[in-house]
C-alpha positions in Angstrom: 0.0 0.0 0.0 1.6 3.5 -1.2 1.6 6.3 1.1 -1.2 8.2 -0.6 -3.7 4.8 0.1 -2.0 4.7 4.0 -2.9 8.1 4.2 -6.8 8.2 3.0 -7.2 5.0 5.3 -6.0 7.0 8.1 -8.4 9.7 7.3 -11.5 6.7 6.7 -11.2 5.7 10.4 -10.9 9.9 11.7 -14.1 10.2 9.5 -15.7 7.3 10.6 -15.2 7.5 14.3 -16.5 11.1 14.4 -19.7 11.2 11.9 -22.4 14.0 11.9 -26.0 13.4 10.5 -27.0 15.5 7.8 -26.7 19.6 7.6 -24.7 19.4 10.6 -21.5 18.4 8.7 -19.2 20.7 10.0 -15.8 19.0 11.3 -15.9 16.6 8.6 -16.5 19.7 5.8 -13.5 20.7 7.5 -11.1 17.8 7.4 -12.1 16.7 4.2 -11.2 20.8 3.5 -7.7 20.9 4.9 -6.6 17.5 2.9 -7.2 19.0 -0.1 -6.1 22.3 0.6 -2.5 20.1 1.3 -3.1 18.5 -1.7 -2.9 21.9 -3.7 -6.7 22.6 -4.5 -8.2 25.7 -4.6 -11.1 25.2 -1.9 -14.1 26.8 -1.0 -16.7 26.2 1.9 -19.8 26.2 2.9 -21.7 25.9 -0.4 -25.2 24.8 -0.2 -24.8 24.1 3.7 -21.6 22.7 4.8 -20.5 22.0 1.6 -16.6 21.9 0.0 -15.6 22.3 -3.7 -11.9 22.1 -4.5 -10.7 22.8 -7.8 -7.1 21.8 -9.7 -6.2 23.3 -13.0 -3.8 21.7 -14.8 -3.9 23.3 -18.4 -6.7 23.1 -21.0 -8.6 19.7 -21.6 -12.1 18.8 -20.2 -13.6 19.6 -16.5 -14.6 15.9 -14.2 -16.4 16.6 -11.3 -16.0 13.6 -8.2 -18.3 13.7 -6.0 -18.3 12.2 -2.1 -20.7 12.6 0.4 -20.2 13.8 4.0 -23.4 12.8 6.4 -23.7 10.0 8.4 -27.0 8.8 9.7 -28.8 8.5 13.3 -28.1 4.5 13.7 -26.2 2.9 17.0 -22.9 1.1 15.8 -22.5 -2.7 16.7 -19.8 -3.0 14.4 -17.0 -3.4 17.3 -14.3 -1.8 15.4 -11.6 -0.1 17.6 -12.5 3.1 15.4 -16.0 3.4 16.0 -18.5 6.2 16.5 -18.5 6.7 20.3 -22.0 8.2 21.1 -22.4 7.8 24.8 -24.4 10.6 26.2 -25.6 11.8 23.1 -28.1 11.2 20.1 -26.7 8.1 18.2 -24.8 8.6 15.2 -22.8 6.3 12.4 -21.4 6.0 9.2 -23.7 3.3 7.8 -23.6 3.9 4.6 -19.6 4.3 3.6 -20.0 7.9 2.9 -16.6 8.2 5.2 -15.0 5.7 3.0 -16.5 7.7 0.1 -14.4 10.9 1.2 -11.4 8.7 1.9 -10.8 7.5 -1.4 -12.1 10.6 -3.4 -9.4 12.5 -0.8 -6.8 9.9 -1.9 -8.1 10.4 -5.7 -7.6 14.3 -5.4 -3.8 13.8 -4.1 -3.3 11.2 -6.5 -3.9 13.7 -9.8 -2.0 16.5 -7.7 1.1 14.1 -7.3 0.7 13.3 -11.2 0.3 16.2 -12.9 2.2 15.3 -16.0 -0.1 12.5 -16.4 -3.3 14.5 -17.5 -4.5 17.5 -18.4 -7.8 19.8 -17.7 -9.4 20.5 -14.5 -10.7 18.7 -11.7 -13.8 19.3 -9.2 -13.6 17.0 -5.8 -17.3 17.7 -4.9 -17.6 17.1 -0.6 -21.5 16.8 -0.4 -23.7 17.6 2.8 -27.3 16.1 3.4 -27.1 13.5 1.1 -29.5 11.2 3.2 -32.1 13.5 3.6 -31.6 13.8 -0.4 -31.8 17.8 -0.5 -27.6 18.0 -0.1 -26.9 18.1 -4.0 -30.0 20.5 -4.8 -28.4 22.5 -2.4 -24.9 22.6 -3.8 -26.2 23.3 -7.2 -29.0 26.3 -6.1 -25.3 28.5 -4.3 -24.3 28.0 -7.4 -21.9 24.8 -7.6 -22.1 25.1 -12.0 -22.3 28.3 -12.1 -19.7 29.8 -9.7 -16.8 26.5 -10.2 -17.6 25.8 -14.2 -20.1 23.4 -15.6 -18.3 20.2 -15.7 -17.9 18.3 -18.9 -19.1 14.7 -17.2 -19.7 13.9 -12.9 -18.4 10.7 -11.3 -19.4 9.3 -8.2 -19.6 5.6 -6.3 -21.3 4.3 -3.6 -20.3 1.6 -1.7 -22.1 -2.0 -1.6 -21.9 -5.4 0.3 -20.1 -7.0 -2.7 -16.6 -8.4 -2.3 -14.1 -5.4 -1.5 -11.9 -4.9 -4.9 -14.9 -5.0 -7.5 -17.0 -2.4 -8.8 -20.1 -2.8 -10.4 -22.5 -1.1 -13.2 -25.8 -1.1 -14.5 -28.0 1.1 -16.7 -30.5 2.8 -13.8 -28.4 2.6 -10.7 -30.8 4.1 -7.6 -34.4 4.7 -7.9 -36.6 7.8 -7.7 -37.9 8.8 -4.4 -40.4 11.2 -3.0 -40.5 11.6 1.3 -43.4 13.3 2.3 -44.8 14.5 5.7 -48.1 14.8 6.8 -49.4 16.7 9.7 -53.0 15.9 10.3 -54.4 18.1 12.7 -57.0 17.1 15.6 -59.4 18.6 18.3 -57.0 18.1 21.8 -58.6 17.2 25.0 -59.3 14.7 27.9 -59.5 11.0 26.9 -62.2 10.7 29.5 -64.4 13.3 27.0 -63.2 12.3 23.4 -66.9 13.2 22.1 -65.5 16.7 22.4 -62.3 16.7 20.5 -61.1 14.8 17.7 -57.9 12.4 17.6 -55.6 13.0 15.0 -54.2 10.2 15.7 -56.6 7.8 15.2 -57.1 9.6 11.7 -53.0 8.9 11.1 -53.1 5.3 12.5 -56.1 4.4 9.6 -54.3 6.4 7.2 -51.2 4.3 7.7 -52.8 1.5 7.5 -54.8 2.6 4.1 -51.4 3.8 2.9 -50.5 -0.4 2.4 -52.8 0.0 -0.6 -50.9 2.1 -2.4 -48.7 -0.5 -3.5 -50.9 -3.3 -3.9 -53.4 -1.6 -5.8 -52.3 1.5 -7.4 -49.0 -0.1 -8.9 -48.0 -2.0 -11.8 -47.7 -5.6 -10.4 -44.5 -5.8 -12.4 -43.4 -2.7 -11.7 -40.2 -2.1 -9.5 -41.8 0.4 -6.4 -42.2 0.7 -2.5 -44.2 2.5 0.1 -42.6 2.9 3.8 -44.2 4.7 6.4 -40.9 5.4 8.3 -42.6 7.6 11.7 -45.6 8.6 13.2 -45.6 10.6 15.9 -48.2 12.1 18.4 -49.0 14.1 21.8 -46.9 13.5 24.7 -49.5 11.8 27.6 -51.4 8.5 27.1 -54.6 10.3 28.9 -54.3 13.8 26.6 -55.8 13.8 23.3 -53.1 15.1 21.0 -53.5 18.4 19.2 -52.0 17.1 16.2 -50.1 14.0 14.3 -47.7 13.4 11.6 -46.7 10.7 9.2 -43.5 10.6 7.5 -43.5 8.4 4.3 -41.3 7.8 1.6 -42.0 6.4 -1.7 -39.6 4.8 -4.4 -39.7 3.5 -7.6 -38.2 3.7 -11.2 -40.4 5.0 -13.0 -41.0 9.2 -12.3 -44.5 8.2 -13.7 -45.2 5.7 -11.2 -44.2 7.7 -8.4 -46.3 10.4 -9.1 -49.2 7.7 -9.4 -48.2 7.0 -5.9 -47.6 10.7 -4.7 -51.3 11.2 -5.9 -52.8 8.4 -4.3 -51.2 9.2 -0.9 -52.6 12.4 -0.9 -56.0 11.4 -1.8 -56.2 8.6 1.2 -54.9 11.1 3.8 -57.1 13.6 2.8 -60.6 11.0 2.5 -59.5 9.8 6.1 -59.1 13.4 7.4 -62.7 14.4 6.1 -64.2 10.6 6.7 -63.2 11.6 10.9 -63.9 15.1 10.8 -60.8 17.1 11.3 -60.8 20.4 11.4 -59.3 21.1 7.7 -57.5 19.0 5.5 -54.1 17.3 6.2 -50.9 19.7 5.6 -48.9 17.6 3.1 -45.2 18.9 2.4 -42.5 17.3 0.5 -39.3 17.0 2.4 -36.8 15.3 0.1 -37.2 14.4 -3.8 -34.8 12.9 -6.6 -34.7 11.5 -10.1 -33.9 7.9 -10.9 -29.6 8.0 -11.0 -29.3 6.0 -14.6 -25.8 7.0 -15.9 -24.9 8.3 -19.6 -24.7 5.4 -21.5 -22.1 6.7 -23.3 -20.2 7.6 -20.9 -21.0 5.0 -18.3 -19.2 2.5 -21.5 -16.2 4.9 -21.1 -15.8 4.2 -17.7 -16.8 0.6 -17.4 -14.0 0.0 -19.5 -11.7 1.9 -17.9 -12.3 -0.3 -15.1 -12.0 -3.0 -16.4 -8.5 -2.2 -17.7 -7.5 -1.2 -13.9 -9.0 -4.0 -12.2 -10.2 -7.2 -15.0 -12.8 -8.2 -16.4 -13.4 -10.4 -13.1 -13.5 -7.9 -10.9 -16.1 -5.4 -12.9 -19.4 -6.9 -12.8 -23.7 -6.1 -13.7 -25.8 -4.0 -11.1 -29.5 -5.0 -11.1 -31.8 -1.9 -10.9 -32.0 -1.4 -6.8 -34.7 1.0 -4.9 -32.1 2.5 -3.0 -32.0 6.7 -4.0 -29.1 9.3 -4.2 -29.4 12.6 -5.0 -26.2 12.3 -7.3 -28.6 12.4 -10.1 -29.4 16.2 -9.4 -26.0 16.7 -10.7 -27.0 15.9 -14.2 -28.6 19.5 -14.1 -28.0 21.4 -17.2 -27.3 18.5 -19.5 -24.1 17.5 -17.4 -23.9 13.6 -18.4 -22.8 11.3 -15.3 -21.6 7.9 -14.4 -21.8 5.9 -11.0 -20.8 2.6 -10.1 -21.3 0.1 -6.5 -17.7 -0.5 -4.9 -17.6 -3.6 -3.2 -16.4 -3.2 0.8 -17.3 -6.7 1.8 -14.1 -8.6 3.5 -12.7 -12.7 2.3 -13.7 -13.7 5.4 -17.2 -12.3 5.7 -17.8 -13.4 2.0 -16.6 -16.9 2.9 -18.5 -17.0 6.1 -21.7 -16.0 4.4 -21.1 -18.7 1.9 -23.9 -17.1 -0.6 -26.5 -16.0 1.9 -26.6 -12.5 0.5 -28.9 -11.6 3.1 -26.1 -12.4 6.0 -23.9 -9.8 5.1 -24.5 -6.8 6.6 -25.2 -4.0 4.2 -25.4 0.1 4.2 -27.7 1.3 6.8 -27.1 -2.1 9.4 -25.5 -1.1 13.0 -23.4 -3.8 12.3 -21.9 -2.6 8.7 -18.2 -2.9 8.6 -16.4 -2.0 5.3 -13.3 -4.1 4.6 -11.4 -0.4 4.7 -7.9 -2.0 3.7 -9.3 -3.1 0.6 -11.6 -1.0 -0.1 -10.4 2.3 0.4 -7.2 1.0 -2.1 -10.1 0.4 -4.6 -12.7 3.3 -4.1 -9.2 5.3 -5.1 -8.2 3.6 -8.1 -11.7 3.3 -9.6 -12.5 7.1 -9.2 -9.0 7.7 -10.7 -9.5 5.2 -13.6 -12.5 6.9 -14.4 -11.6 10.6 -14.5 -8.6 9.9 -16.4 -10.3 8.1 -19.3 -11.7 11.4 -20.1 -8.3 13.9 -19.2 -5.5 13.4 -22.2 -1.9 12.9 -20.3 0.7 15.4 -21.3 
């Protein structure tokens, strides 16, 4: 292992034992900052929330954006590592979903073309993404002005990392799916359970609106179509003997087609508010979207590029299919403006978790478990050299 490799592992285990949930990036806007300030970028913070672009010029030839993210989410680790996220007295917190490994290799990508200038030419963007999670992070970025203000890059990159063996990378044609999260705050009548003739309970209203929600997918969907409906929280009053003033439901809706969610957006909205007026709130249910993406399916074009750049750095063994997944990222709000993209699955999973699994997919544990453990000494090595092959199939050498 070089010292560039030795030096973005160090940096995956600072990351990882010290993650921040979403919008509340700061220290890890700031590391991830200072390496590539080291590393010769030009750097600017704070874009679009605790966002970082760096920038390296090296002569005329074609602008690559790389993108990372830089959240975490609120999950209690069980992973036992010696590096992990120590929450005691506070609201849990974790990288479960490799975005610290994300940064770590992209960090070791960005000193990788500053150590090699003679070896291509244009200019590279290392993207350091906030709120990725809550999928409004990239939206962000772009509305302070990330094209406009750094250059509208020529192609984006980005990976993601996936239970697959660590050292492979994988693509398909329609990577993540679209999603839509929505919250909805019925209101209610509060009051005294011993008189509930005189209010109204929201939160009877929310519980048969949950439970009508399970429709939505049975009987509103395309059978064969790839789509799910989760009703992630629902949350009311404070006292089991106080009728609560008011209740909300957060749900979240996926699927590949943008048609087919919006069948599903509409249906949602028309069972909360028929349950609202069927129990006799007073008004209709306050529906507001809190996150929304596009389906992530890669240029074709240039997705070929990169695939094949791959499999030059890695072989043909090691590069493998993606099926379509229902998993979202907001990466694919950086195809704004016509920018073509490309994004691939890096595998994290150790030999001996592979081995011990012995083809039980399901016994590996995957992004968003309290028990997901990358295989970082492999996989940080890799997430590097696949974000590098990729950029550099598209910037000329000297």
């Amino acid at each position: 292992m070089d010292q560039i490799a030795r030096d973005a592992l160090a940096l995956y285990r600072r990351l990882h034992a010290d993650p921040e949930l979403s919008g509340a990036e700061e220290r890890t806007a700031a590391v991830f900052a200072d390496t590539l300030l080291r590393a010769g970028f030009d750097v600017a913070t704070g874009i679009g929330g605790h966002g970082v672009v760096g920038r390296l010029v090296n002569g005329a030839g074609p602008t690559v954006l790389l993108r990372a993210e830089l959240d975490a989410l609120p999950i209690a680790e069980r992973t036992g590592l010696p590096y992990a996220s120590d929450a005691a007295g506070t609201a849990p917190v974790m990288h479960a979903c490799g975005h610290d490994l994300h940064l770590a290799a992209l960090a070791g990508a960005a000193e990788t073309f500053s150590a090699d200038r003679a070896g291509w030419r244009g200019t590279l963007l290392v993207v350091g993404q906030p709120a990725e999670e809550t999928l409004t992070g990239a939206a962000a970025m772009i509305a302070d002005g990330l094209l406009r203000r750094w250059g509208r890059p020529d192609l984006a990159l980005a990976q993601h990392c996936a239970p697959l063996p660590a050292g492979m990378v994988a693509h398909g044609a329609l990577m993540t799916a679209a999603c839509v999260t929505l919250e909805i705050t019925i209101d209610g009548v509060g009051g005294h359970t011993a008189m509930p003739h005189l209010g109204v309970d929201p939160l009877l209203a929310a519980a048969l609106t949950v439970v009508q929600l399970q429709t939505v997918r049975a009987q509103q969907v395309d059978p064969s179509e790839p789509a799910v409906l989760t009703v992630g929280r629902l949350s009311a009053g404070a006292r089991a003997n106080v009728i609560a003033d008011s209740a909300t439901i957060g749900v979240t809706m996926r699927a590949h087609s943008a048609a087919t969610l919006t069948r599903m957006r509409e249906a949602v909205e028309r069972i909360a508010r028929a349950t609202c007026a069927a129990a006799g709130t007073p008004g209709e249910p306050r529906i507001s979207v809190l996150a929304q993406t596009p389906a992530n399916r890669p240029d074709p074009h240039v997705a070929a590029a990169v695939h094949a750049a791959h499999v030059d750095a890695f072989g043909a063994a090691r590069v493998s299919g993606w099926p379509p997944s229902l998993a979202a990222d907001d990466f694919a709000a950086f195809a704004a403006d016509g920018v073509p993209t490309a994004y691939w699955m890096l595998g994290v999973t150790g030999p001996a978790q592979w081995r011990a699994a012995a083809g039980r997919f399901t016994e590996i544990p995957g992004n968003h478990s309290p028990r997901f453990a990358p295989q970082a000494t492999l996989a940080v090595p890799a997430g590097i050299q696949a974000l590098t092959a990729a950029a550099r199939a598209w910037m000329p050498g000297a």
